[in-house]
VOVEX-796347 format. One record per residue (C-alpha): residue number from 1; x, y, z. Coordinates in Angstrom, 3 decimals. Layout:
N
- NUM	X	Y	Z;
...
end
This chain:
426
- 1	0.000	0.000	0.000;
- 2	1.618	3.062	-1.158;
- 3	2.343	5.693	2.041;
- 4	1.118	8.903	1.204;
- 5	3.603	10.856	3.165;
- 6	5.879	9.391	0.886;
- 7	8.741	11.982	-0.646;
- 8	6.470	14.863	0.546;
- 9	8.869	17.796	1.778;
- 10	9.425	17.769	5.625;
- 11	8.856	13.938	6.038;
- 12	11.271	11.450	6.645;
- 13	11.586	7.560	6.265;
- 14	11.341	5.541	9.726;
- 15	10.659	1.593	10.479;
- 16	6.946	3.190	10.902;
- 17	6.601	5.078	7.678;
- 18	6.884	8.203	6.245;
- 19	6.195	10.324	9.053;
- 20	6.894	14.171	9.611;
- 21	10.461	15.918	10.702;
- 22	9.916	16.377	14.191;
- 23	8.203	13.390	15.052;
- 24	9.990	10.350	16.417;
- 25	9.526	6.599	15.918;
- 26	8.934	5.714	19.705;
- 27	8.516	2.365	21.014;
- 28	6.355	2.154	23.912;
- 29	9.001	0.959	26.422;
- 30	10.764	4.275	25.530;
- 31	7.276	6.149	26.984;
- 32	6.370	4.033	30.022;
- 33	6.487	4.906	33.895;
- 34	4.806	1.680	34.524;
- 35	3.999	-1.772	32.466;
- 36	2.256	-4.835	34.496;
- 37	-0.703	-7.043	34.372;
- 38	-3.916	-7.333	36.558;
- 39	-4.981	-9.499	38.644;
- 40	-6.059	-13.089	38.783;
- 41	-8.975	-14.198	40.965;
- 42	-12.885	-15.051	40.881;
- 43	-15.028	-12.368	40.728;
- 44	-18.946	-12.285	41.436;
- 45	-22.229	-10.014	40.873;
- 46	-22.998	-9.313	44.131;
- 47	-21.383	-5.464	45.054;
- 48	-22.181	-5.676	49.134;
- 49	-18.679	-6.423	49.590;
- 50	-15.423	-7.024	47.859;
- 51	-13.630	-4.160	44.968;
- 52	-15.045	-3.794	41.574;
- 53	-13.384	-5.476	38.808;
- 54	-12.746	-3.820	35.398;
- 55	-12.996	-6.696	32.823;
- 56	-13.348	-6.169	29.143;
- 57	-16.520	-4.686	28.682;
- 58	-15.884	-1.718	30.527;
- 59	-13.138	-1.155	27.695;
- 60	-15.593	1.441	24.910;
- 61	-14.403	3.566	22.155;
- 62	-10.943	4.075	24.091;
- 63	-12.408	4.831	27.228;
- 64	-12.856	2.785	30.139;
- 65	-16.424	3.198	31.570;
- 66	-17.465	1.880	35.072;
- 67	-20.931	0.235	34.237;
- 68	-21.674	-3.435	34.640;
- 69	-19.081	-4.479	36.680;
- 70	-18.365	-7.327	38.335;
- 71	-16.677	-7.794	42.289;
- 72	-14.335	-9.117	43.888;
- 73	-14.705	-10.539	46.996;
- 74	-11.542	-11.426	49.531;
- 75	-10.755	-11.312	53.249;
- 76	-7.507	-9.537	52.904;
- 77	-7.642	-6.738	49.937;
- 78	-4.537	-5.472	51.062;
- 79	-1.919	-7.184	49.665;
- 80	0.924	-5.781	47.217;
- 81	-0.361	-7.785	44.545;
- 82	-4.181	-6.132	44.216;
- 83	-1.851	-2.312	44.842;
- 84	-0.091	-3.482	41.312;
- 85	-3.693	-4.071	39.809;
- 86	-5.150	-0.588	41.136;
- 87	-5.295	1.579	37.914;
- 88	-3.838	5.270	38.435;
- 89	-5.739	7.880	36.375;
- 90	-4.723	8.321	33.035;
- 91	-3.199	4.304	32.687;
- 92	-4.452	2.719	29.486;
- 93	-5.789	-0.687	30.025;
- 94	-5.058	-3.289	27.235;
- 95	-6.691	-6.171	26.165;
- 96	-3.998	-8.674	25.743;
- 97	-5.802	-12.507	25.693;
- 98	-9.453	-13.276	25.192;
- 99	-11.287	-16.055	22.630;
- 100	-12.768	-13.040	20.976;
- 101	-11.342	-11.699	18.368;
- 102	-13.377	-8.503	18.541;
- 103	-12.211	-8.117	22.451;
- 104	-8.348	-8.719	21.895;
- 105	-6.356	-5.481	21.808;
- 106	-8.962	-3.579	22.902;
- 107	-7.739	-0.487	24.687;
- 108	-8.915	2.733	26.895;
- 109	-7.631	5.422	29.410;
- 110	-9.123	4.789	32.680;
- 111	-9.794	8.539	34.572;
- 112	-11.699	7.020	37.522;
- 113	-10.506	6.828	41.224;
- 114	-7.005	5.208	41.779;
- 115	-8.480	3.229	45.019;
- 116	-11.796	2.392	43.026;
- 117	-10.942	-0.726	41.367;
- 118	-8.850	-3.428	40.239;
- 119	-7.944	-4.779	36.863;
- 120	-8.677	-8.435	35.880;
- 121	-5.977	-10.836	34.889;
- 122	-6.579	-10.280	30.822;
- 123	-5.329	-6.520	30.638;
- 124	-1.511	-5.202	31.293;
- 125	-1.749	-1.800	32.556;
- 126	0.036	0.999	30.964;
- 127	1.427	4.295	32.928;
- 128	2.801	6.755	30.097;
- 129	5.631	8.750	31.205;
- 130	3.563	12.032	30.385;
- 131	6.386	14.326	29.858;
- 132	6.760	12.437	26.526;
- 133	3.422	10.790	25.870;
- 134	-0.255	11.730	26.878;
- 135	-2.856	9.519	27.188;
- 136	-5.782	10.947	25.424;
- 137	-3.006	10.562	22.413;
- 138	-1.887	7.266	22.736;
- 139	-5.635	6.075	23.262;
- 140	-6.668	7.698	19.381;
- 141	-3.390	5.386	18.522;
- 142	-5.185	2.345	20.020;
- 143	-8.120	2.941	17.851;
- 144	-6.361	3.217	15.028;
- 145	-5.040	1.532	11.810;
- 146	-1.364	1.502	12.688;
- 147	-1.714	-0.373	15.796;
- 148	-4.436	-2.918	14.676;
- 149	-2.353	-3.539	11.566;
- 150	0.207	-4.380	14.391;
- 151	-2.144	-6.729	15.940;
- 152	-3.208	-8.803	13.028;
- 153	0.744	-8.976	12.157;
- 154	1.601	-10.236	16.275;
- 155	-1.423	-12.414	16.557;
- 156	-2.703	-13.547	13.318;
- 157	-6.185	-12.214	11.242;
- 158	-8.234	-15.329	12.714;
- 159	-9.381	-17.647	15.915;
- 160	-8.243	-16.595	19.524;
- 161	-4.637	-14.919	20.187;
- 162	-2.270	-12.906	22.671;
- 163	0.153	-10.974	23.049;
- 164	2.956	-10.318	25.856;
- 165	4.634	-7.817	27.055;
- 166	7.608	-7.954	25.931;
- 167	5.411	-7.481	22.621;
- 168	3.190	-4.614	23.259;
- 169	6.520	-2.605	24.566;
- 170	8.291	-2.977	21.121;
- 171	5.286	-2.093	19.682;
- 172	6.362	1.644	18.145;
- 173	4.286	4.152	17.083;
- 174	4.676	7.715	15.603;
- 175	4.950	9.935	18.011;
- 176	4.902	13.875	17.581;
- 177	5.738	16.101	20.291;
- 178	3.959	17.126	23.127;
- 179	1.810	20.025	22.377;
- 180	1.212	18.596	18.753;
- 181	-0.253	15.117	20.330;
- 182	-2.473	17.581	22.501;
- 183	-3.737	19.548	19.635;
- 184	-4.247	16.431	18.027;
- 185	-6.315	15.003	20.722;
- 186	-8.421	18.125	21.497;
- 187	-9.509	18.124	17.592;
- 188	-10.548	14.171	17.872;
- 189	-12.263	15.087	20.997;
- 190	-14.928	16.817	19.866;
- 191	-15.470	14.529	17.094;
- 192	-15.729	11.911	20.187;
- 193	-18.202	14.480	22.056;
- 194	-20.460	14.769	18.602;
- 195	-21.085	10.971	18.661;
- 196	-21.751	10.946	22.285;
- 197	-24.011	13.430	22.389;
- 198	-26.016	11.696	19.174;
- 199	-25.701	8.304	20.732;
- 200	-27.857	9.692	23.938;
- 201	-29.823	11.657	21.861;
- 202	-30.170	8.280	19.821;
- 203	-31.029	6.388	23.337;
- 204	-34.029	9.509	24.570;
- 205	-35.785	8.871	21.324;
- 206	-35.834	5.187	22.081;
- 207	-36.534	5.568	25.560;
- 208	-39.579	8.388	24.256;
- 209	-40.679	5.911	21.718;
- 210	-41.010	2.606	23.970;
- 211	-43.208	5.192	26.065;
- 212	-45.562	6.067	23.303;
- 213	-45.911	2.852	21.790;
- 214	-46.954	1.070	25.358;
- 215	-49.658	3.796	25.742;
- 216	-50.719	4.202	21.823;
- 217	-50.946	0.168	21.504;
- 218	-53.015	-0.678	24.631;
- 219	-55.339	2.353	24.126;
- 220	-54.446	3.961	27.446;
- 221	-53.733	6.848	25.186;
- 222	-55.962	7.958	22.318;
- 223	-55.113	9.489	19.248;
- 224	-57.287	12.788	18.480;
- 225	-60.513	11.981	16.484;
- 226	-60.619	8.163	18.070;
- 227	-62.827	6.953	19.890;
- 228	-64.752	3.168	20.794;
- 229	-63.905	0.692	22.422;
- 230	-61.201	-1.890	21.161;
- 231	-61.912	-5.791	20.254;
- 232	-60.107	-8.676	21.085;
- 233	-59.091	-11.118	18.077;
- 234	-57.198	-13.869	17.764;
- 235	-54.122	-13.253	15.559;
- 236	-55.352	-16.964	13.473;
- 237	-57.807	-14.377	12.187;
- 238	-55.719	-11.822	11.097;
- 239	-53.034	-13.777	9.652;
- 240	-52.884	-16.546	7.015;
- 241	-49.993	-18.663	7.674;
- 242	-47.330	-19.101	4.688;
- 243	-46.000	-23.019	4.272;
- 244	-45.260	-22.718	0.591;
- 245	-41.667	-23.671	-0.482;
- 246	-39.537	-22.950	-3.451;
- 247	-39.167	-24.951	-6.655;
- 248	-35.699	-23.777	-6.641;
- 249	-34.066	-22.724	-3.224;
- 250	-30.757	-22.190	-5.117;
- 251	-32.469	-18.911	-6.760;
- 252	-33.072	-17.124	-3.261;
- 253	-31.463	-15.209	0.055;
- 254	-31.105	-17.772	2.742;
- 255	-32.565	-16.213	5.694;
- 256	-32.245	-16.676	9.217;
- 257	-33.622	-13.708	12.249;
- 258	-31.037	-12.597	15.036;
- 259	-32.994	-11.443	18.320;
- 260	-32.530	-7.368	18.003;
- 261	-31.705	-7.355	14.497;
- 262	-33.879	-9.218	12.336;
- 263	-33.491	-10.913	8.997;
- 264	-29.953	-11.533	8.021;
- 265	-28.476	-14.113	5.558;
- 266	-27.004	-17.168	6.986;
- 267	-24.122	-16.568	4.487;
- 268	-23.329	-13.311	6.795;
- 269	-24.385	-14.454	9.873;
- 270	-22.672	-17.867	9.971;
- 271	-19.587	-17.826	7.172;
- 272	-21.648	-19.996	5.573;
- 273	-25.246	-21.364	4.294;
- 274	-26.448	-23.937	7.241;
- 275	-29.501	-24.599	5.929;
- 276	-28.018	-28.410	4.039;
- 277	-30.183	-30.481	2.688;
- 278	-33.142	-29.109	4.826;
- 279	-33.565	-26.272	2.469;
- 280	-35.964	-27.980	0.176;
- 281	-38.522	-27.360	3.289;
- 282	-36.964	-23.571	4.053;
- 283	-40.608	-21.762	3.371;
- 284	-40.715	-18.944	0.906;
- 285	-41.158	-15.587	2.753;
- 286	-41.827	-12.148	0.478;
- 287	-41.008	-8.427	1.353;
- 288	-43.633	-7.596	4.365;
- 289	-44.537	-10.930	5.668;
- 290	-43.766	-12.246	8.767;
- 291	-41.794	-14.811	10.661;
- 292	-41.577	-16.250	14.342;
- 293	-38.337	-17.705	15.712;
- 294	-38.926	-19.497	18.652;
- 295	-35.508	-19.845	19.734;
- 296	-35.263	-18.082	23.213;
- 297	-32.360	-15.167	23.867;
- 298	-31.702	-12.955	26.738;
- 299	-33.627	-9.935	25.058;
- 300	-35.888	-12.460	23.272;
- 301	-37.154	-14.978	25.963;
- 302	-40.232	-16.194	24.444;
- 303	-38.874	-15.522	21.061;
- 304	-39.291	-13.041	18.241;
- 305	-41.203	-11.802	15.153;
- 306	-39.891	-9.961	12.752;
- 307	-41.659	-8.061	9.449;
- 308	-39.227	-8.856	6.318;
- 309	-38.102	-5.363	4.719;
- 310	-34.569	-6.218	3.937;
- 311	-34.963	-8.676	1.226;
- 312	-37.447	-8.861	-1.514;
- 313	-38.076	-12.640	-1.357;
- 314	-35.745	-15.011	1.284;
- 315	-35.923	-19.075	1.961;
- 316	-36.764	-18.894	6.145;
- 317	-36.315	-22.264	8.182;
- 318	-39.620	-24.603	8.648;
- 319	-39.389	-24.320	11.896;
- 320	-40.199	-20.813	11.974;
- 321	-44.487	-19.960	11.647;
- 322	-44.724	-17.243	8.736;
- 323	-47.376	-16.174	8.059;
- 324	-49.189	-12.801	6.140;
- 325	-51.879	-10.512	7.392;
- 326	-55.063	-10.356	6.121;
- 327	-55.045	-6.386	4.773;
- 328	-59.185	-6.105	5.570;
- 329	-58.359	-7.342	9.471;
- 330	-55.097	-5.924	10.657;
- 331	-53.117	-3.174	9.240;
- 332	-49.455	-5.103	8.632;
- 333	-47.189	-2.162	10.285;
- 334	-49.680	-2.241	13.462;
- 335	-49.166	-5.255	13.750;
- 336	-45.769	-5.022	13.470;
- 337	-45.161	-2.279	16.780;
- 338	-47.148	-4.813	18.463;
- 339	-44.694	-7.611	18.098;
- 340	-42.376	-4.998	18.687;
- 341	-44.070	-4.109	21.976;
- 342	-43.808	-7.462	22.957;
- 343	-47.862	-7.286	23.812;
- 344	-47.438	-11.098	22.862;
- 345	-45.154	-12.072	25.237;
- 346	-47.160	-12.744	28.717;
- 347	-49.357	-14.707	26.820;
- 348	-47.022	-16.713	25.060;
- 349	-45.037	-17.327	29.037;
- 350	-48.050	-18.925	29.917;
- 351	-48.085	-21.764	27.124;
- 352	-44.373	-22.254	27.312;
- 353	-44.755	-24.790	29.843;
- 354	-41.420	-26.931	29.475;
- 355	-38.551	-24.580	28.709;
- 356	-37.004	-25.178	25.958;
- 357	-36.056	-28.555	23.962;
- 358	-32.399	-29.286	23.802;
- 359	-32.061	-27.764	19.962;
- 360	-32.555	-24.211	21.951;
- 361	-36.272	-23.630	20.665;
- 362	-39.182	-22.819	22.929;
- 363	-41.625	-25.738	23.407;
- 364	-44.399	-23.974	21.792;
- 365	-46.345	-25.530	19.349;
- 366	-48.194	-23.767	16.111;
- 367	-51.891	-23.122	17.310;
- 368	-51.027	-21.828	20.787;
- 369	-48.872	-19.055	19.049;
- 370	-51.721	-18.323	16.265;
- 371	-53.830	-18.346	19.111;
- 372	-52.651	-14.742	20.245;
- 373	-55.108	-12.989	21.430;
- 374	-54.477	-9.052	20.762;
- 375	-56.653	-5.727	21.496;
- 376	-57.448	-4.285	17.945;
- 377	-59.178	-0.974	17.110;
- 378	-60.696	0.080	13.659;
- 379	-58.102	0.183	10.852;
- 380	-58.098	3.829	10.132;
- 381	-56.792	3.891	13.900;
- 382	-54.339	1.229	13.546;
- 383	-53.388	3.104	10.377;
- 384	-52.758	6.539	12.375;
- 385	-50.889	4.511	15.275;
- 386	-48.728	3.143	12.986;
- 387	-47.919	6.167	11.349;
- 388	-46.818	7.994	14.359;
- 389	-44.451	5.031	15.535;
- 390	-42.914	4.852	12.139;
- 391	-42.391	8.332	12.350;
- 392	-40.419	8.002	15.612;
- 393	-38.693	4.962	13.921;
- 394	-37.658	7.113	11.179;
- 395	-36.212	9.808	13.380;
- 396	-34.194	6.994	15.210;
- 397	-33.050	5.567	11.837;
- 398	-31.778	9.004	10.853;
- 399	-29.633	9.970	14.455;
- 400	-28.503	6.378	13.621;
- 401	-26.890	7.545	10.164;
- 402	-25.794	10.695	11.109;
- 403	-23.539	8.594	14.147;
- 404	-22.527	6.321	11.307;
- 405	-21.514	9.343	9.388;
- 406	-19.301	10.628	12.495;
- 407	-17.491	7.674	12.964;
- 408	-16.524	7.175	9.839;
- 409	-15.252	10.878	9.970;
- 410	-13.795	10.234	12.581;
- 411	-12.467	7.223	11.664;
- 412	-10.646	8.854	8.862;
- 413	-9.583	12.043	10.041;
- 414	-8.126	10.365	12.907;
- 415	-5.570	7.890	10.493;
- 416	-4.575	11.091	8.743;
- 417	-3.892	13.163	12.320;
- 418	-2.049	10.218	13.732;
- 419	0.107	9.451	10.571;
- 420	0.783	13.309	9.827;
- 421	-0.575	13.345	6.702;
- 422	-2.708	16.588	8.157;
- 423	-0.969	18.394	10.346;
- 424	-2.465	20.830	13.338;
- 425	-1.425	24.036	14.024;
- 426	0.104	24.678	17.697;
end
């Protein structure tokens, strides 16, 4: 890949690239105060007692945050081990061993209390000698390309890794001096506070529309120019269930539905079409009908139903009930914020009577699901309901791509401020 600082006046050739005059090829060793691991031992849920425990997923965006955490629990919390696993303000905490490859290398500056917690036994702690390096600096360089391209190279592109620390101090970066890596961060920085403050904004619509949608679906709140009272029908007549299968399954999208995201292809989802020779009874579901997966998940415990929208025609598992609404009964996007809603769910707790079998699907069987029972105005209503929550879904969708859009900014103006292919005034 050709270097685009190559030749340019005022850059020089190092072991890291064409990088400006000025700016050094630093290997971390050369910045450190401090380099040692956390700490190994069991941690629980229960906070009454014991020192919280940062683990991996309080590792975000290159910031440690101090939600979800886990404890530790132990009669003497005073020994010189745990006082090497205490993180000091300003440390970076680095992910250096874990079976997922989307956890490994993760990185972040922890700014918390220097008493408050102790690191787990998967991150080496990293003290920055900060009259050479700052933090907020060296935790854009953990986001970026140079030092993931580092990663792949030290632990391979695939499966579970690690890396020691002998490793991550030769790791060397390009380093500019100290008020340019300040400038530098203060510029990312408010890229970072853009996409924070469109994430909650992001979360407050969500959190507004849930509201809404419990009042506007159960009638506890009417729309203006509504009135009567709402009827009770069975979703078997609203629906027609779909069992027809293709003549060809080779000529269509695979389809499977992930709890919280909805269709996807099993090509994506799994590396790889799962379906075998099963696929011959994969039912053939078009753009707007629906599909139940009965296979239980933590946000999904009695399942989920999804509307198709992403693909114009898709090959769904048997074992899934699709089925279409009937256009004169139910209007298909009310019915859709009611699945949503999860209105279906207490009913559907109350037929699930065995758990679930051990393939991982709910022991519920076709005519207790179609058996739904769900509150139902007059379709001009159901109409106006839905229109509202689509609106709101809309509004979601678009915060969503304009935090896309930001990180991808970011993302880019960030390689060429770390590289010094744009430079910052000081």
């Amino acid at each position: 890949m050709t270097d685009p600082n190559e030749n340019r006046p005022g850059y020089k050739k190092t072991k890291v690239g064409w990088i400006p005059e000025g700016w050094k090829p630093s290997p971390l060793a050369s910045m450190r105060s401090y380099l040692g691991s956390g700490i190994s031992r069991p941690f629980f849920d229960d906070p009454s007692q014991g020192i919280p425990v940062l683990r991996s997923n309080n590792v975000q965006d290159g910031h440690v945050v101090t939600t979800d955490l886990k404890y530790w629990h132990d009669p003497d919390p005073r020994g010189a081990d745990l006082e090497t696993a205490k993180p000091h303000p300003g440390d970076i905490l680095i992910n250096f061993v874990n079976g997922s490859r989307k956890e490994l290398g993760k990185a972040g500056v922890y700014e918390g209390d220097p008493t408050g917690c102790i690191v787990s036994t998967n991150f080496f702690i990293f003290r920055p000698d900060r009259t050479i390096a700052r933090s907020d600096y060296l935790a854009y360089h953990f986001c970026g390309d140079c030092y993931h391209r580092w990663l792949h190279r030290t632990v391979g592109f695939s499966g579970p890794g690690s890396f020691n620390q002998q490793q991550i101090a030769s790791h060397t970066i390009p380093l500019p001096p100290l008020p340019e890596q300040q400038k530098i961060a203060d510029i990312l920085s408010t890229w970072d506070d853009a996409i924070e403050q469109t994430r909650d904004l992001i979360q407050a619509k969500k959190k507004q529309k849930k509201a809404i949608m419990q009042q506007l679906l159960t009638g506890k709140r009417r729309l203006p120019g509504f009135a009567g009272e709402w009827e009770a029908n069975q979703l078997s007549s609203l629906v027609t269930r779909i069992k027809e299968t293709a003549d060809d399954p080779s000529q269509y999208f695979v389809l499977s539905i992930t709890a919280g995201t909805g269709f996807v292809s099993q090509a994506d989802k799994f590396s790889r079409v799962i379906a075998g020779k099963h696929i011959e009874n994969y039912i053939l579901l078009r753009r707007g009908e629906f599909s139940y997966n009965k296979g239980n998940s933590y946000r999904y415990p009695q399942g989920c139903v999804y509307q198709l929208h992403e693909y114009d025609e898709g090959l769904v598992p048997s074992v899934f009930y699709s089925f279409r609404v009937k256009p004169k009964k139910i209007h298909d996007a009310f019915l859709k914020h009611c699945f949503i809603a999860g209105l279906h769910n207490p009913q559907l707790y109350r037929w699930i009577n065995t758990g679930v079998r051990n393939n991982g699907l709910l022991n519920l069987n076709a005519s207790d699901f179609f058996n739904i029972a769900l509150p139902l105005p007059k379709l001009p209503e159901q109409r106006a309901i839905a229109a509202v929550l689509d609106t709101a879904d809309s509004e979601i969708q678009s915060l969503t791509d304009q935090l896309t859009a930001l990180q991808q900014q970011k993302k880019g103006l960030m390689q060429r401020l770390l590289t010094g292919q744009v430079r910052v005034k000081v």
